[in-house]
C-alpha positions as CSV (number, residue, x, y, z in Angstrom):
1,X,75.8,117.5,74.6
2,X,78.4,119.3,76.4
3,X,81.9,117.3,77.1
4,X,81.8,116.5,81.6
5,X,85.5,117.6,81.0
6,X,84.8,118.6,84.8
7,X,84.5,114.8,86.0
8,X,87.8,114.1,83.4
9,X,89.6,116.0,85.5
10,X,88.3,114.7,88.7
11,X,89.7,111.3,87.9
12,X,93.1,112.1,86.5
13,X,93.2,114.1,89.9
14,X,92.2,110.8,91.6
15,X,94.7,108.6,89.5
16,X,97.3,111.3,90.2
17,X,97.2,111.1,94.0
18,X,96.4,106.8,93.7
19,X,100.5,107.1,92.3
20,X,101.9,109.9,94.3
21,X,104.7,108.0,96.4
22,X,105.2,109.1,99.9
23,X,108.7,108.0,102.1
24,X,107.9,107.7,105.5
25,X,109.0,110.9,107.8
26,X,112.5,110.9,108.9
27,X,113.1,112.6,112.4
28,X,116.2,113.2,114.4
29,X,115.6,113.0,118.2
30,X,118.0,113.9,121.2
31,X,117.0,112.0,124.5
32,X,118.1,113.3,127.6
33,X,119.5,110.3,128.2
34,X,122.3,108.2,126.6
35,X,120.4,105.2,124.6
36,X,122.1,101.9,125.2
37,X,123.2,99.8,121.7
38,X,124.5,96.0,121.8
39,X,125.5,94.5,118.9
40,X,123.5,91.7,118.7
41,X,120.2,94.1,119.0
42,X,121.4,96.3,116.0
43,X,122.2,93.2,114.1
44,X,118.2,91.9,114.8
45,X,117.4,95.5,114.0
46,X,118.9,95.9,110.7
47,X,117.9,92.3,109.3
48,X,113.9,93.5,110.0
49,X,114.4,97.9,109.1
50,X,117.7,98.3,107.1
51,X,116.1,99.8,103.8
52,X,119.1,98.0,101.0
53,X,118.0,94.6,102.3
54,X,114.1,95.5,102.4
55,X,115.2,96.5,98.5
56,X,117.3,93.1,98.2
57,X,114.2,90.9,99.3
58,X,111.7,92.6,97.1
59,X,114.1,92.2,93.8
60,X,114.0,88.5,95.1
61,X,110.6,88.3,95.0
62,X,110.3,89.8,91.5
63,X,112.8,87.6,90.5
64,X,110.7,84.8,92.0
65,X,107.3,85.9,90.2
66,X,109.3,86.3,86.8
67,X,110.5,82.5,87.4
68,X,106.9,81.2,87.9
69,X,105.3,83.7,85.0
70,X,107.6,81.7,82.4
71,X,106.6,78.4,84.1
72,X,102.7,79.8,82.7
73,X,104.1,79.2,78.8
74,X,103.9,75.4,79.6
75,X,100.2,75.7,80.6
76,X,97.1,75.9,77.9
77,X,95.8,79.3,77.6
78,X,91.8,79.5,77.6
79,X,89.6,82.3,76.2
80,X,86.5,82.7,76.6
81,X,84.1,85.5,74.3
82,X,80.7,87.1,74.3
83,X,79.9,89.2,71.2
84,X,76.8,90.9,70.5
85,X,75.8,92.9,67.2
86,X,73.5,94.6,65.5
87,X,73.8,95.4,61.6
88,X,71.5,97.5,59.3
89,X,71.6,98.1,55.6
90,X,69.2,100.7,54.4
91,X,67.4,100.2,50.9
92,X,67.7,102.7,48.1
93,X,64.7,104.0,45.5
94,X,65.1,103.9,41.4
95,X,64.7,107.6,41.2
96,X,68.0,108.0,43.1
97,X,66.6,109.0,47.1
98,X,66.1,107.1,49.7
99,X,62.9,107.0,52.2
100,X,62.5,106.0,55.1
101,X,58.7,104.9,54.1
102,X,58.0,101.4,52.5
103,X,57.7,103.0,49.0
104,X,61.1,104.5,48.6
105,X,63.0,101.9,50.4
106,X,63.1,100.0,53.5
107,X,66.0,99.5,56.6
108,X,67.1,95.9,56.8
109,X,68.3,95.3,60.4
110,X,70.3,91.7,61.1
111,X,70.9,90.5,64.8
112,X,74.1,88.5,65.5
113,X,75.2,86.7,68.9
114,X,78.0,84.4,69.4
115,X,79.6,82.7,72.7
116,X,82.4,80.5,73.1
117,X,85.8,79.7,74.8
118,X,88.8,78.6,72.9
119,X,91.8,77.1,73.9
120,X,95.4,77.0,72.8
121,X,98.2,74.4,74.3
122,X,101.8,74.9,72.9
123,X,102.9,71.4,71.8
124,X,106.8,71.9,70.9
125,X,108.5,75.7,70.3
126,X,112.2,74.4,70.0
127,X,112.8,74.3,73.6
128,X,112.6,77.8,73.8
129,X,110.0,77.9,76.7
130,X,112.6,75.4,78.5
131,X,115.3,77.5,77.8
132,X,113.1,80.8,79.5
133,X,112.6,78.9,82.2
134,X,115.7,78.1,82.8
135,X,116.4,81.5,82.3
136,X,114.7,83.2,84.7
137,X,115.0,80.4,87.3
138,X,119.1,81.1,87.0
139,X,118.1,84.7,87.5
140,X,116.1,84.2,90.4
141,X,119.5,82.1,91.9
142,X,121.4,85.3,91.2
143,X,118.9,87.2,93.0
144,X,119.0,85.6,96.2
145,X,122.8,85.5,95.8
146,X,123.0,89.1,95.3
147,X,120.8,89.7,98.4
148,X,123.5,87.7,100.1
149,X,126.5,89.6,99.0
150,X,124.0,92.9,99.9
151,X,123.4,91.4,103.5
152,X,127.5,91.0,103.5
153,X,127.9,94.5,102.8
154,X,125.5,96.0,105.3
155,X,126.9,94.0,108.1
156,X,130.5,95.6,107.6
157,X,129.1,98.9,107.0
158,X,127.0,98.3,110.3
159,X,130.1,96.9,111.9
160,X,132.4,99.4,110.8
161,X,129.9,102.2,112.1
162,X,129.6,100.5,115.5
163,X,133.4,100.0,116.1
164,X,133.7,103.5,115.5
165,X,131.2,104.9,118.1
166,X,133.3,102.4,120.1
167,X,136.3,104.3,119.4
168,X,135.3,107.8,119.6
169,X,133.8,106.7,122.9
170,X,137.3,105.7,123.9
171,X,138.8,108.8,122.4
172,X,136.4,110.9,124.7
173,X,138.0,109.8,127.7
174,X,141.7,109.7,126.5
175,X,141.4,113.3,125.1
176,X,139.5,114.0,128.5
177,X,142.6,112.9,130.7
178,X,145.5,114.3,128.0
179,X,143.5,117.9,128.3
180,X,143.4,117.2,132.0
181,X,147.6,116.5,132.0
182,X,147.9,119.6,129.2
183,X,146.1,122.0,131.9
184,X,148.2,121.1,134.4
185,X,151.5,121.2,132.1
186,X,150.5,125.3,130.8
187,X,150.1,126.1,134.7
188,X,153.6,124.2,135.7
189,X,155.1,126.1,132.4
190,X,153.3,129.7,133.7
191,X,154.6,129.4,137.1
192,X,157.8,128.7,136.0
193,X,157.8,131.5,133.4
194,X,156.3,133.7,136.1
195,X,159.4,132.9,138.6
196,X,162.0,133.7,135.5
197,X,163.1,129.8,135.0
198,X,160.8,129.4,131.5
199,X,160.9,131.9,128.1
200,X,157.4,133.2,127.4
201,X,157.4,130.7,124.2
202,X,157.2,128.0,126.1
203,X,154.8,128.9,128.1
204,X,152.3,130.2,125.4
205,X,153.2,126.5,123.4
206,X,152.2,125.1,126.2
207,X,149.0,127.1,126.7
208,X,148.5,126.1,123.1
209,X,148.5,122.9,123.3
210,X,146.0,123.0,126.1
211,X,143.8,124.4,123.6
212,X,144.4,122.3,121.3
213,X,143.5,118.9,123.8
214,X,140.4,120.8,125.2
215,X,139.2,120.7,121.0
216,X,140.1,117.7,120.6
217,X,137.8,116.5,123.4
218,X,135.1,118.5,121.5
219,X,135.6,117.7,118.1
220,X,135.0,113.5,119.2
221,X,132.0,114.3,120.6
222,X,130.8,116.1,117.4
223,X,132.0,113.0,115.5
224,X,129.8,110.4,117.9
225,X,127.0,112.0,117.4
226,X,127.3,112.3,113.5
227,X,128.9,108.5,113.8
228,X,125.3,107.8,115.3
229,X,123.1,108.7,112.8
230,X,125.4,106.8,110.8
231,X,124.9,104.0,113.0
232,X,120.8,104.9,112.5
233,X,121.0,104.4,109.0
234,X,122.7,101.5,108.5
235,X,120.5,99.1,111.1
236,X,117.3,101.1,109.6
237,X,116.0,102.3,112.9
238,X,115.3,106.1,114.1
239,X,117.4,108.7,114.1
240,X,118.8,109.4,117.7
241,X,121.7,111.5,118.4
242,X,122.3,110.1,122.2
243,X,123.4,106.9,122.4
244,X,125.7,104.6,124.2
245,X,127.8,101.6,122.8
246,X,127.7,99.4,125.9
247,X,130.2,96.8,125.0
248,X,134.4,97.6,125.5
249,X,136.8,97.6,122.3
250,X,139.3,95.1,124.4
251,X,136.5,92.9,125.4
252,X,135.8,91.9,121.9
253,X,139.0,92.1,120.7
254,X,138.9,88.8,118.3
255,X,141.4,85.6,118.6
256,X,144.3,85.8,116.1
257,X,144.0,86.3,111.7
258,X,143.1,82.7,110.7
259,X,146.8,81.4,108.9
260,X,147.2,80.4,105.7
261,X,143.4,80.8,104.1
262,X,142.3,79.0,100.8
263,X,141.9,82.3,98.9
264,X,140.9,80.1,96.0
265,X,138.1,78.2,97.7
266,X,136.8,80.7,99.3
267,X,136.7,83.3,96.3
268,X,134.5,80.8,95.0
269,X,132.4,80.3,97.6
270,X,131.9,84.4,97.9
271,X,128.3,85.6,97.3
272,X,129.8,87.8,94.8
273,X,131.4,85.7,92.1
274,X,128.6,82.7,92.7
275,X,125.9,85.6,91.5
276,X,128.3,86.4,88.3
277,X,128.3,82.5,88.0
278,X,124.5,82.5,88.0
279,X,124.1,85.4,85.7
280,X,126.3,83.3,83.0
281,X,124.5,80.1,83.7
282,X,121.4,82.4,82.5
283,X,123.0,83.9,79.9
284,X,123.3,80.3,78.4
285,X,119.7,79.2,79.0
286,X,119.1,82.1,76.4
287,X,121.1,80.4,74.0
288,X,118.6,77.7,74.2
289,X,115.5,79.9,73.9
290,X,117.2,81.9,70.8
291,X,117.7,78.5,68.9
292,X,114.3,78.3,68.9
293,X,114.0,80.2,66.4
294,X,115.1,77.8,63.6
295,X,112.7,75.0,65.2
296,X,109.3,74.4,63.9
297,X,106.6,75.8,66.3
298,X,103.5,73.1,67.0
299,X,100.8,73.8,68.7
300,X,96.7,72.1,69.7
301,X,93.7,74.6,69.3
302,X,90.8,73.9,70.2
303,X,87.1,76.0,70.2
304,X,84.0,75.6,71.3
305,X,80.9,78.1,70.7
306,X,77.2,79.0,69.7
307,X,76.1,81.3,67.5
308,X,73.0,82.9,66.1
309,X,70.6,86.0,65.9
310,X,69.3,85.4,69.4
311,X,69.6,83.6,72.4
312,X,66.9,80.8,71.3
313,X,68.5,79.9,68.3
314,X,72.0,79.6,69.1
315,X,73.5,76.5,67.1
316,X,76.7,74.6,68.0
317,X,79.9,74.8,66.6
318,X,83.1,73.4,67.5
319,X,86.7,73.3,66.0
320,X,89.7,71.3,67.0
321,X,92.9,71.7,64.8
322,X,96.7,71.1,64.9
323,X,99.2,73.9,63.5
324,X,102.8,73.5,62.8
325,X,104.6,76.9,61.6
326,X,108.0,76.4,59.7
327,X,110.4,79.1,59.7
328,X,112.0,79.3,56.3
329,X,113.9,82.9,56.3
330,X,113.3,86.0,58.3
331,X,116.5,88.0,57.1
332,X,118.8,86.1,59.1
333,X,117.4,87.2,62.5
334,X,116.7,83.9,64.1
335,X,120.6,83.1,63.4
336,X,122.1,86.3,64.2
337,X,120.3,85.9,67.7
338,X,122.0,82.9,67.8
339,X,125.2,84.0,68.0
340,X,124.6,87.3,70.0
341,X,123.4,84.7,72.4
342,X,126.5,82.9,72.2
343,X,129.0,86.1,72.6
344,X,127.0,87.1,75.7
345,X,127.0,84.0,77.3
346,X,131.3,84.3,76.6
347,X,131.1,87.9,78.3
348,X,129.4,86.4,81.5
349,X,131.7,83.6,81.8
350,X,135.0,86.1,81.3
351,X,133.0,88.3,84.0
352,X,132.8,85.7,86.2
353,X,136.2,84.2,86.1
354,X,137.4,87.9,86.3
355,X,135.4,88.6,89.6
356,X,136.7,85.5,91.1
357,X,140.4,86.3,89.9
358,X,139.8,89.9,91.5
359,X,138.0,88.6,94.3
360,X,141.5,86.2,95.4
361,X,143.5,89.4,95.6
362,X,141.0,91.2,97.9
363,X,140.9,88.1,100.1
364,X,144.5,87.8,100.0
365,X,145.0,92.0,100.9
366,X,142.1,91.7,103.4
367,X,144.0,89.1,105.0
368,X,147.4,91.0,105.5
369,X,146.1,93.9,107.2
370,X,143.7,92.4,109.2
371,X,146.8,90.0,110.3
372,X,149.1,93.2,110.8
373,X,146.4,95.0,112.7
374,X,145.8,92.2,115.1
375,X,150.2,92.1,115.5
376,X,150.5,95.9,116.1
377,X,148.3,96.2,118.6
378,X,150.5,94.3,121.0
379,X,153.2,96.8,119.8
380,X,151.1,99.7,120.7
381,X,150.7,98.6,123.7
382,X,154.5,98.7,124.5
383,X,155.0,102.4,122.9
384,X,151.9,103.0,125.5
385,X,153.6,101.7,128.6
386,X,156.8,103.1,127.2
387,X,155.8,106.4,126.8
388,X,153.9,106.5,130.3
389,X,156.5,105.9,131.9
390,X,159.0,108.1,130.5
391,X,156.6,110.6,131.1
392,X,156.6,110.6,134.1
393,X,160.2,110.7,134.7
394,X,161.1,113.6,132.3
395,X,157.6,115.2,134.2
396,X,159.3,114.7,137.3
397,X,162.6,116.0,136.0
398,X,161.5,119.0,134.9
399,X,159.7,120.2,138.1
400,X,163.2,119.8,139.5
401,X,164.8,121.3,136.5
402,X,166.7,118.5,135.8
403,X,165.0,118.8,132.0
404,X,164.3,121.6,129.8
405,X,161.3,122.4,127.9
406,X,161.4,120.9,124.8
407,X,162.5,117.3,126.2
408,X,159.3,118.2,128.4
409,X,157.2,118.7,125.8
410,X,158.5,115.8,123.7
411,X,157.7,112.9,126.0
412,X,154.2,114.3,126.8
413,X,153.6,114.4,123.0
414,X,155.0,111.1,123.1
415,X,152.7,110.1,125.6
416,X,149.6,111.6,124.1
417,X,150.1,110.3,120.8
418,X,150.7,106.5,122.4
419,X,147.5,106.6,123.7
420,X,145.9,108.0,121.2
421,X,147.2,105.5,118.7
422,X,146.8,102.6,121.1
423,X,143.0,103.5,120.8
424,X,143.3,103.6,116.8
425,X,144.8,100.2,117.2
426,X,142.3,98.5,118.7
427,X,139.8,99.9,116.6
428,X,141.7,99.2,113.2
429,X,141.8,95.6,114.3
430,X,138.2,95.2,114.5
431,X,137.5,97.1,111.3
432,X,139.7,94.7,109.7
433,X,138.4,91.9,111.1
434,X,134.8,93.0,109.6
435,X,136.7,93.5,106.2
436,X,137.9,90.2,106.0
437,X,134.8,89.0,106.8
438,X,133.1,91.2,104.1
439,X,135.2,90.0,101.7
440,X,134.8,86.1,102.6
441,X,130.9,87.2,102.6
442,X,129.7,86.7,105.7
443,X,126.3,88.3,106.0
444,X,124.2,89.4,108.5
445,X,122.3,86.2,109.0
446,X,125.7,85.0,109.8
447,X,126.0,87.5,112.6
448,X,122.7,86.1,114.2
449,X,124.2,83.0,114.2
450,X,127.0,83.5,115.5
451,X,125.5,85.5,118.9
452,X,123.2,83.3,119.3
C-alpha cells in the first residue's frame, strides 16, 4: 500500500495556515481637513485601542486562569477507561513446524474487555498546593498592579504627545508672525543699504535670518504631523496625519505644584513598587510549596470497573485504598529547594525596598521641576513683555537712525527668542505636570475620572 504522503502534506499545509499570525493593516491617511482631538476623547480612545494595555489585560487574564488552574489540585481527579483486546497464541507441532490445520497445531485466541472510572483526591501534600495557590493568586495581584503602572505610563506618554501637538501648534503661529516681522526687517535693512545708510552685511544677515524664520515655520509643521502619528499610536486609533488639538495650552494650564508631598507615602502607594511587593509576597508562598517536599504526601483512591471477555459477562470489581508516601532521601534536593526558595524570596524583598527607595527620589525630582516649570513661566512672561517692548523702541529707533544695526538685530532676536521660549514654557509645565503624575501613578482610568 502506497504512503497518501499527498494528504500528509495537505494537513501540515492546513495546520500551517490554522497558526500563521496576521497584525491588522496599518494605514496612514491625510484628510483634507484638519481632524479635531480633545483630550478626554483620546483618553476614552486609548483605554478601548491602545495595543500595551490590550497586552496588560490579556497577561491579567492569564494570570487569572493560572490562579484558578492551581485552585483544580484541591479538587479529586476522575478517570474514566475503556479497553478492548484481543490476544492469540499459536500452537506448535512435535516435529518442530507449525500448521495452521488441527493436526500440526491450533491458534488460541483470548477476548478481554474492561471499563471503569477511578478516582484520586489528594488528602495532605505538606501544604504545598496551599502554598501554589497562594502563589499564583500573589502573581495574579502583581499582574493587575503591573497593568496599573502600564496604564500610568501610557497616559504620560499620551499626555506628553498631546501637549506637544499643542505646542508645535503654538509654534506655528509664533514662527508665522517672527517670519512675518523678519520679512519686513531684510526689506527696511535693503532699503537702507540701497540708499548708502546700511553695509551689504547687514543687509544679507538680515536676509538670512528671514530664511532662517520662513524654515522654521516649515520645520514645525513637519514636526506636527510626525507628533501625530505619535499621537495615533499611543491612543491606538488610525493613523491620520491632519489633525487639530482644539483645546489652548493657557487654558489648561494647571493650579500651582502641590507643596510639601509625602514622598514616602506615596512611593508606596505607586503601582510600581506595590507590584515588586506582590512579586515577593509570591516568592514566599513558594517557600511554602518547596517545604513540601520533606512532608509526607496522603492521598484517597478509589476505582470502580467490570471486566471480562465480552460485554455479557462483565463482573464487578472495585478498589478503595489509602496511600501515604514518605520521603526519606532524594540527594538533598527537597532541602536545597528549601533554601533557594528562601534566597529568592530575600532578592524580592531587597528588590522591592530598592524600587521604593528609588522610587522617593523620582517623586522627589519630579516634584522640583514640575514646581520650577510652573514658577518660570510667570518669568517668561515678563522677558516676553520685556522684550516686546523694547522691540519696538530700538525698531523705531532705527528707522530714524537713532540705532545701528546690530542693537537692531539684538532686540529682535531678543524678541523672537522670548516668544519662542514663552511657548516652551508653557509646554514644559504641562509635561511636568504629567511626569509627576506618572511617577505618583496616576493611570488612565484616573484621567476618565477626573473629566468626567
Amino acid at each position: 500500500m502506497k504512503f497518501p504522503y499527498g494528504i500528509l502534506a495537505v494537513v501540515f499545509l492546513g495546520l500551517a495556515g490554522c497558526l500563521t499570525v496576521r497584525l491588522p493593516e496599518a494605514k496612514v491617511t491625510r484628510s483634507s481637513e484638519p481632524v479635531d482631538v480633545v483630550w478626554g476623547g483620546l483618553v476614552r480612545q486609548a483605554l478601548m485601542q491602545n495595543p500595551d494595555l490590550q497586552n496588560a489585560r490579556a497577561l491579567v487574564t492569564s494570570s487569572r486562569r493560572s490562579r484558578d488552574i492551581a485552585f483544580g489540585d484541591y479538587l479529586p481527579s476522575v478517570d474514566g477507561n475503556l479497553e478492548r483486546g484481543v490476544s492469540r497464541n499459536g500452537g506448535g507441532s512435535s516435529g518442530g513446524t507449525s500448521s495452521s490445520s488441527g493436526t500440526g497445531g491450533s491458534d488460541k485466541t483470548r477476548e478481554s474487555l474492561s471499563l471503569g472510572v477511578s478516582a484520586t483526591q489528594p488528602i495532605f501534600n505538606g501544604f504545598g498546593t496551599t502554598g501554589s495557590w497562594l502563589k499564583a493568586r500573589k502573581v495574579l495581584e502583581a499582574s493587575e498592579l503591573s497593568y496599573l503602572a502600564t496604564s500610568a505610563d501610557v497616559r504620560y506618554r499620551l499626555r506628553a504627545s498631546y501637549v506637544d501637538l499643542m505646542r508645535l501648534a503654538r509654534l506655528v503661529e509664533v514662527y508665522e508672525r517672527i517670519a512675518g516681522r523678519r520679512k519686513d526687517n531684510a526689506e527696511l535693512v535693503r532699503l537702507r543699504y540701497d540708499a548708502g545708510r546700511e553695509n551689504v552685511g547687514s543687509a544679507l544677515r538680515a536676509e538670512a535670518i528671514s530664511s532662517q524664520a520662513f524654515f522654521d515655520v516649515d520645520s514645525s509643521k513637519r514636526r506636527q504631523e510626525s507628533q501625530a502619528l505619535r499621537l495615533a499610536r499611543e491612543s491606538g486609533g488610525s493613523f491620520e496625519v491632519s489633525i487639530r488639538v482644539v483645546e489652548e495650552m493657557e487654558k489648561v494650564m494647571p493650579e500651582a505644584a502641590p507643596a510639601s508631598p509625602d514622598y514616602a507615602r506615596l512611593s508606596e502607594d505607586a503601582p510600581g513598587v506595590e507590584q515588586l511587593l506582590k512579586t515577593a509576597e509570591a516568592a514566599k508562598a513558594e517557600i511554602v510549596t518547596a517545604q513540601s517536599s520533606v512532608w509526607p504526601q496522603v492521598e484517597g483512591n478509589a476505582q470502580y470497573g467490570n471486566t471480562g471477555t465480552r460485554a455479557a459477562d462483565l463482573g464487578n470489581e472495585g478498589m478503595l485504598a489509602l496511600k501515604m508516601s514518605v520521603p526519606f532521601f532524594n540527594g538533598g534536593k527537597n532541602v536545597e529547594g528549601i533554601a533557594k526558595a528562601k534566597a529568592d524570596y530575600d532578592a524580592a524583598r531587597e528588590a522591592a525596598e530598592s524600587a521604593r527607595d528609588e522610587k522617593i527620589a523620582q517623586l522627589a525630582e519630579a516634584w522640583a521641576l514640575y514646581s520650577d516649570a510652573a514658577e518660570n513661566v510667570e518669568v517668561r512672561r515678563k522677558f516676553l513683555e520685556s522684550s516686546r517692548k523694547r522691540a519696538e523702541i530700538v525698531r523705531a529707533q532705527y528707522t530714524s537712525g537713532l540705532a545701528s544695526f546690530q542693537d537692531f538685530d539684538i532686540a529682535e532676536q531678543e524678541y523672537a527668542d522670548s516668544e519662542r521660549n514663552y511657548v516652551e514654557g508653557l509646554s514644559n509645565v504641562l509635561v511636568m505636570k504629567a511626569k509627576w503624575e506618572q511617577t505618583m501613578g496616576k493611570t488612565l482610568e484616573d484621567a476618565l475620572n477626573e473629566i468626567s
